[in-house]
C-alpha positions in Angstrom: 1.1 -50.5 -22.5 3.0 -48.0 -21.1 6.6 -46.5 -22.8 9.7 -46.6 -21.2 11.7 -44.1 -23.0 15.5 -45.3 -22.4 17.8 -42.3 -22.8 20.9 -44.1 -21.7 20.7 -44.8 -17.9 22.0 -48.2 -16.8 18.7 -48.0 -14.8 16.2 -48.2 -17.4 15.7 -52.2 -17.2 15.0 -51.3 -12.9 12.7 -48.8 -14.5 11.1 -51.7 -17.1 10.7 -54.2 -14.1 8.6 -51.9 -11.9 6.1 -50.7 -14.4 5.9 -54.8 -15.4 4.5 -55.1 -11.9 1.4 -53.2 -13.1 0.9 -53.5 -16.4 2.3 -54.6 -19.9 5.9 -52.4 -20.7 8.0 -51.7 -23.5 11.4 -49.9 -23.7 11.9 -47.9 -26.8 15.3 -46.2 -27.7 15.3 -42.0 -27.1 15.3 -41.5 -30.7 12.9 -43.9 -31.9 10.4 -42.3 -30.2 7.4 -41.1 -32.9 4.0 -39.3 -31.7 2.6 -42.3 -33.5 4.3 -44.5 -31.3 3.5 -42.3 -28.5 -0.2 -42.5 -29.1 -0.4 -46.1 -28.8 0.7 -46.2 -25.2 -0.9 -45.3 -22.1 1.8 -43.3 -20.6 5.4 -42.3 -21.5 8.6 -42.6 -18.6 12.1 -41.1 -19.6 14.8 -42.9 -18.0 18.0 -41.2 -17.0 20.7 -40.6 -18.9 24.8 -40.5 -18.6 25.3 -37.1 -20.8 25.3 -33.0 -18.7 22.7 -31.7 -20.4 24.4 -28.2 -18.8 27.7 -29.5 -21.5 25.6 -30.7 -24.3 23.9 -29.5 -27.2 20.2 -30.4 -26.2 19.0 -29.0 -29.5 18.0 -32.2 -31.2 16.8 -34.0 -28.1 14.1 -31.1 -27.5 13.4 -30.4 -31.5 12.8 -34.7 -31.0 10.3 -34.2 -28.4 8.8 -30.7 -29.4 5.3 -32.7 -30.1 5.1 -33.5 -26.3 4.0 -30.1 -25.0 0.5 -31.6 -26.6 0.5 -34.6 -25.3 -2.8 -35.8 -23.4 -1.4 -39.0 -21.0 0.9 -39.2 -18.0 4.5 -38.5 -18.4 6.9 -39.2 -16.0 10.5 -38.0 -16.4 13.2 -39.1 -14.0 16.7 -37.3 -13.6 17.7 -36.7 -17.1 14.0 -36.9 -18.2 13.0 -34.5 -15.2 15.2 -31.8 -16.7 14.4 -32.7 -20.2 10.6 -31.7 -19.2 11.6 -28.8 -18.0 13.7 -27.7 -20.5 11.2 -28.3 -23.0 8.9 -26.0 -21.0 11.6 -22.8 -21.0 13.1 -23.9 -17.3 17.1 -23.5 -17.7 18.8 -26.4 -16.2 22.4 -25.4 -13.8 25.1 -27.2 -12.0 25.1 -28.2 -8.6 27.0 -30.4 -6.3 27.5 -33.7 -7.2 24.5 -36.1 -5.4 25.0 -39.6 -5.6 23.8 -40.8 -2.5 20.2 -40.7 -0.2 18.5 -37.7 0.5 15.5 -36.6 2.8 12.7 -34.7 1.0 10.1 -33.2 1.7 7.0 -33.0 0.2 4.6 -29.8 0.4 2.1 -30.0 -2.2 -0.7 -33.5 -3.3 0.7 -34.9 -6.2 -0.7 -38.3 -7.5 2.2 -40.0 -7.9 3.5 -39.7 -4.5 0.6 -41.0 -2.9 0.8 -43.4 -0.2 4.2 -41.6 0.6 4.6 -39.7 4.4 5.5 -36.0 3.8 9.2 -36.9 4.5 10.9 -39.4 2.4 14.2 -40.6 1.4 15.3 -41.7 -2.0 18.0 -42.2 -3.6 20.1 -39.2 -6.2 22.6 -39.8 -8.8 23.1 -36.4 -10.3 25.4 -33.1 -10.5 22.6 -30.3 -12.2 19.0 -29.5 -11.9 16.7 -27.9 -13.2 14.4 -25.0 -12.0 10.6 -25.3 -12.1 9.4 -24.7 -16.1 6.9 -22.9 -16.3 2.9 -24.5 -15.9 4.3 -26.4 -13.5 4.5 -26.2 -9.7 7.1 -27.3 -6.9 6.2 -30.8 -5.1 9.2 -31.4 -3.4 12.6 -30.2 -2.1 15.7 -32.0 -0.4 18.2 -29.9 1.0 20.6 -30.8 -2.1 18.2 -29.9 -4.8 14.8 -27.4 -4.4 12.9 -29.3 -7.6 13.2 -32.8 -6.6 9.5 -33.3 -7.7 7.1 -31.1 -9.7 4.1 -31.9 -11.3 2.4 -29.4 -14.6 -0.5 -27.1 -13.8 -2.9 -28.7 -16.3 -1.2 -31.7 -18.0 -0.8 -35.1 -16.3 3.2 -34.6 -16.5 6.0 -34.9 -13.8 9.6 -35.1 -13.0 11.5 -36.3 -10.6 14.8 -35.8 -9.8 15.9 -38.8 -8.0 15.9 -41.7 -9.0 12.8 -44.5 -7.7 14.2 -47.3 -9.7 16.5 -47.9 -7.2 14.9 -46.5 -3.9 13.2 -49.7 -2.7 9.4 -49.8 -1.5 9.0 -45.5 -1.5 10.3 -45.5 -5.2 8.0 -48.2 -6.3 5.3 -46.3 -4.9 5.9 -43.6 -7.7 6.3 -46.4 -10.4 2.9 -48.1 -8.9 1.1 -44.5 -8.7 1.8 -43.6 -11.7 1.1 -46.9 -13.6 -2.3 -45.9 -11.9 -2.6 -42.8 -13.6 -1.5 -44.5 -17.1 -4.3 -47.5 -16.3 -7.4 -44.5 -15.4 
């Protein structure tokens, strides 16, 4: 089973559907997430969320998750969960222009969970910050909006996305499939 970690995003049931497709899925609440319940799954995805973590105390949401720099299985974190990761990590998320529409990137480094995609990919943002790469991790991908639309940890099976593949059609299943993949190993 893998986790889907809802932190808010009207997306997460888009996120629930596609990881259906591969395997058995489960969405449990931000906060009700326990290492215990963690260690029952095969992977962990963080949904979006509708709060600025740039205009939020992130405090409790990173004290919440402060077991997950020891985590073993796949993690993916998308938009909110993408920053979350890196914060938790020491990365220091900013502002940016608002992104709420399709962009190009561009893909420079292998990276399991964009597998099967060409080099140059669209997909499809709904954010206004970012976050830099955290440290143990490297850059995957860039858009012209955003330098860390995809990075992936050093050692750990962990990644973050910025955009959004819930909603980007056949590309952003790919991701959900690929990493289901990883989860399923």
């Amino acid at each position: 089973m893998i986790l889907v970690i809802d932190c808010g995003s009207s997306k997460t049931p888009y996120i629930a559907d596609l990881v259906d497709a591969n395997c058995e899925v489960e969405i449990v609440p931000f906060f009700d997430l326990t290492e215990e319940k963690a260690n029952t799954a095969k992977g962990l995805i963080f949904s979006g969320a509708p709060i600025l973590v740039t205009e939020n105390d992130m405090s409790n949401y990173l004290e919440h998750l402060n077991w997950l720099k020891e985590y073993k299985k796949p993690v993916l974190g998308i938009c909110f969960g993408h920053q979350l990761l890196g914060m938790l990590f020491g990365a220091i998320p900013s502002r940016m222009k608002e992104d709420r529409d399709w962009q190009e990137i561009e893909k420079f480094v292998d990276c399991p969970i964009l597998e099967s995609l060409p080099d140059i990919f669209e997909m499809m943002e709904d954010h206004c910050e970012n976050i830099p790469v955290a440290p143990g991790f490297e850059l995957v991908a860039s858009s012209d909006a955003c330098v860390n639309e995809v990075m992936q940890h050093k050692t750990l099976p962990f990644f973050g996305v910025q955009f959004h593949p819930e909603v980007s059609g056949n590309h952003g299943a790919f991701v959900i499939d690929n990493f289901c993949g990883l989860c399923l190993k």
